[in-house]
Structure formats: structure tokens, C-alpha cells
N, C-alpha and C positions, 0 to 999 in steps of 0.2 A: 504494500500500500504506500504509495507516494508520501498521502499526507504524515505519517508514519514516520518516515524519514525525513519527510521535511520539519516536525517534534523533535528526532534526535539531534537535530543542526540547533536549534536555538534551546536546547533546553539550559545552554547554563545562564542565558538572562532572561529566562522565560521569566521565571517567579518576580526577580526585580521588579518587571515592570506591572504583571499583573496588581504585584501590591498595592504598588502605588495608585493604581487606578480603583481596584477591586477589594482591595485591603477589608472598606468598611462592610459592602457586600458579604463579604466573606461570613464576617461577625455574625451579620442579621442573618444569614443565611442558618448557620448552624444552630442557631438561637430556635428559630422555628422548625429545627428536627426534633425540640423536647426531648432530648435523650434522656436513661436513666442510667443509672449504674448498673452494669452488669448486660446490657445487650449490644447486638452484633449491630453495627453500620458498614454500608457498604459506597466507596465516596470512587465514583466513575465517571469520567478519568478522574482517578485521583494527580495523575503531572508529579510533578515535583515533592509531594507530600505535602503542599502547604495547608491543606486543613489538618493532618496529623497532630499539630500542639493545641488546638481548640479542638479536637475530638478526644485527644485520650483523659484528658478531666472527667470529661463528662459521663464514658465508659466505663470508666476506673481498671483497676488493675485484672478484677474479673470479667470484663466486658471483650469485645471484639473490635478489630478495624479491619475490615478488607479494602485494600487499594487495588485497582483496577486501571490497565490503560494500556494500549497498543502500541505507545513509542517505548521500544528500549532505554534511549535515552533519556526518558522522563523518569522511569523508574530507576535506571541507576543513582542518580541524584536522588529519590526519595530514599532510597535503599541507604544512601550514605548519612541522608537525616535522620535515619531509624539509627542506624548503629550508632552515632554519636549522641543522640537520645537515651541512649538504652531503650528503648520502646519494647519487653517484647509481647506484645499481645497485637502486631499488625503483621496481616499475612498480604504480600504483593500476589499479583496475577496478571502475569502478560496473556491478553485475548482481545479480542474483537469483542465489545460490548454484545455482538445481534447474536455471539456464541454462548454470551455464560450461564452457566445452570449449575445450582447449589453441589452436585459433584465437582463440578469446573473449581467454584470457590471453596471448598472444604470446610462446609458451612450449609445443614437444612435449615437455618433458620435466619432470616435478614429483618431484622426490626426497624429497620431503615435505610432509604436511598438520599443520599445525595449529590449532584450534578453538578456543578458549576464550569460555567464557559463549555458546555462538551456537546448541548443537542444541537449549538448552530453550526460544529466542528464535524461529527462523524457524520457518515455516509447513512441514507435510510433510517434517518433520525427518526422518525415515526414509527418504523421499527423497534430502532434502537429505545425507543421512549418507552414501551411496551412491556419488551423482552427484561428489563429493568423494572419497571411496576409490576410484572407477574413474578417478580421475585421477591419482592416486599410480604411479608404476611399479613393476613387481614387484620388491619386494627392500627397497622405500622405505618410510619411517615415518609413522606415522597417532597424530598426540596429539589427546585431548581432553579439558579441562575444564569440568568444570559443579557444579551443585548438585542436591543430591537431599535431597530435606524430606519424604518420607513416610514414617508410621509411627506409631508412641504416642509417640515422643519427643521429635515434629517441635515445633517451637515455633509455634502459631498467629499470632501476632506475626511473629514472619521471614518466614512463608510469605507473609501477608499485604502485608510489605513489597514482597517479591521480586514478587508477582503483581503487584501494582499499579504501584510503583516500574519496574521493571526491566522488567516488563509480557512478562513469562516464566511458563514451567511447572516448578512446582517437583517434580514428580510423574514426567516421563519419563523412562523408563529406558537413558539414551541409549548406557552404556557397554554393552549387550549387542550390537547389530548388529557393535560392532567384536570384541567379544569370542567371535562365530559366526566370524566370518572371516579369523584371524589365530591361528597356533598359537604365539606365544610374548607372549600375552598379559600385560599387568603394570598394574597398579591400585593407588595410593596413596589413602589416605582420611583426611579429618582433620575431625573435629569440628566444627561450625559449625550454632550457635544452634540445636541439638536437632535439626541434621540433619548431612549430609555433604558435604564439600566433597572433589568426588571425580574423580583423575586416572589415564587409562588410556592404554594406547600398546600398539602392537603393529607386528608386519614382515608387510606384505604378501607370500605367498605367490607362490614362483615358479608355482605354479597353483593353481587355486579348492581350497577344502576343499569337500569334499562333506557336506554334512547328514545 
């Protein structure tokens, strides 16, 4: 996979710069998975590990982190923020998000997904949106952040960084699949360079909603 490789080239200033952009994001993001101590999340792409030190607090020591993500190069750099961590209760997994299944992860049970910057990035995201929510167990929590740049306000500039740079789609609507399939929907949005930088979460249903 291209895009793939083109992760392993920038991964040693990938994290830099998302911070600085995405830093606060991050925060509210994990805020709204309500984790407890002691259950499994699953953070895909996890990149670089950087939700790893706001996820293992909240975990704790008997809890879970599964990292997820198809660039090598993203993972080795997470791999080395584990060992200098000491972390061990985070297990990596190189795959193709549209491939993982609780064998894959070595883990029947996922009490939580979290996404950032990844459904406007992988291929067959509406796929991939899915294959990740049927993984979640019923009752468990589904965040995702991304960017949305369409409109008359979008900044031609941004958009054009973010597609090339980031080598994303600023255009997908990605907070609606979660937003069909979870009745206690909730979406933060914040301004960003003439578009949105936009956070949604929801509880999976102890059974499907119907259409």
C-alpha cells in the first residue's frame, strides 16, 4: 500500500506536528471514550502512540491498549515510546484496519474504539468504519476525530495542505455512519483554517437500530 509507505517517510515528524495542531483534540477526544479501569481500548491507527500516555491512566495497570496501524514506520516509533515508558499492558498490530478480528488482536473483548485523523486517511473508510464498530461490544464506546474542509468557507490552502501533506480526504463525511448507528450521539466542533475540526462518540447499542 502506497499510502503505507508514504507513513513510514514522515513518521519521525508526524507526531510534532499533529500536536500542535491536534494536541487539544486529542484530550476531548479521549475524555469522551469514559474509560474505566481495567478495560480493553482499541486506538486505530494508533501512528506514533501518541494517545498511549492519556490512555494508560485511565486503563490502569489491569486494563488493555491495543495499537493498530499499517505503517511500519508509525509503529516503530510507538514501539520505542512503549519501551521507554515501561508500558506493559499495550499490545501493537500491524494490519489493515478492513482485516482485524478479535483473533487478529488477541483480545475477545474491545470496550472501546478510538480513531483519530485515520477515517479521512484509509482506503474504504466506510468499510473500515464498520469493520471497527463491529468490534466494539455492545454497551462500549466509538470516538472519532477528523477534519472536514468542505464548503465556501473551507480555506483552499488547508485543504490543499491536508490532501497532499497528510495525503487525506478533507471532504468525507465520516461522522455520519456513527451517527446512523448509535442513539446517544454527541459531536464537538471547532474551527480550523475555514473548516472543522470535528469530534463525535457514541454507545453502541445493546441491539442494531433499525433504518
Amino acid at each position: 500500500m502506497k499510502k503505507a509507505s508514504y507513513y513510514d517517510l514522515i513518521s519521525g515528524f508526524y507526531e510534532y506536528f499533529t500536536e500542535k495542531l491536534h494536541g487539544e483534540h486529542r484530550v476531548e477526544a479521549i475524555e469522551l471514550l469514559r474509560l474505566e479501569n481495567g478495560q480493553t481500548v482499541l486506538d486505530v491507527p494508533c501512528g506514533t502512540g501518541a494517545n498511549f500516555p492519556l490512555l494508560c491512566p485511565l486503563v490502569g495497570a489491569t486494563g488493555q491498549i491495543l495499537g493498530c496501524d499499517y505503517s511500519r514506520g508509525m509503529l516503530a516509533r510507538a514501539r520505542t515510546k512503549i519501551t521507554k515508558a515501561g508500558w506493559g499492558n499495550i499490545r501493537l498490530v500491524h494490519a489493515d484496519v478492513r482485516a482485524l478480528t478479535p483473533e487478529l488482536l488477541g483480545s475477545p473483548r474491545i470496550d472501546a474504539v478510538i480513531c483519530m485523523l485515520g477515517l479521512s486517511v484509509v482506503p474504504d473508510w466506510q468499510l473500515s468504519f464498520d469493520r471497527m464498530f463491529d468490534l466494539v461490544r455492545p454497551g462500549g464506546r466509538f470516538v472519532t476525530m477528523d477534519l472536514f474542509l468542505e464548503g465556501k468557507a473551507t480555506s483552499p490552502l488547508a485543504n490543499g495542505y491536508y490532501r497532499v501533506i497528510a495525503q487525506a480526504h478533507s471532504r468525507r463525511r465520516f461522522w455520519e455512519p456513527l451517527e446512523q448507528r448509535v442513539p446517544d450521539f454527541e459531536s464537538i466542533e471547532h474551527r480550523w483554517f475555514g473548516g472543522v475540526a470535528k469530534i463525535v462518540a457514541g454507545t453502541k447499542p445493546l441491539a442494531p437500530i433499525h433504518q
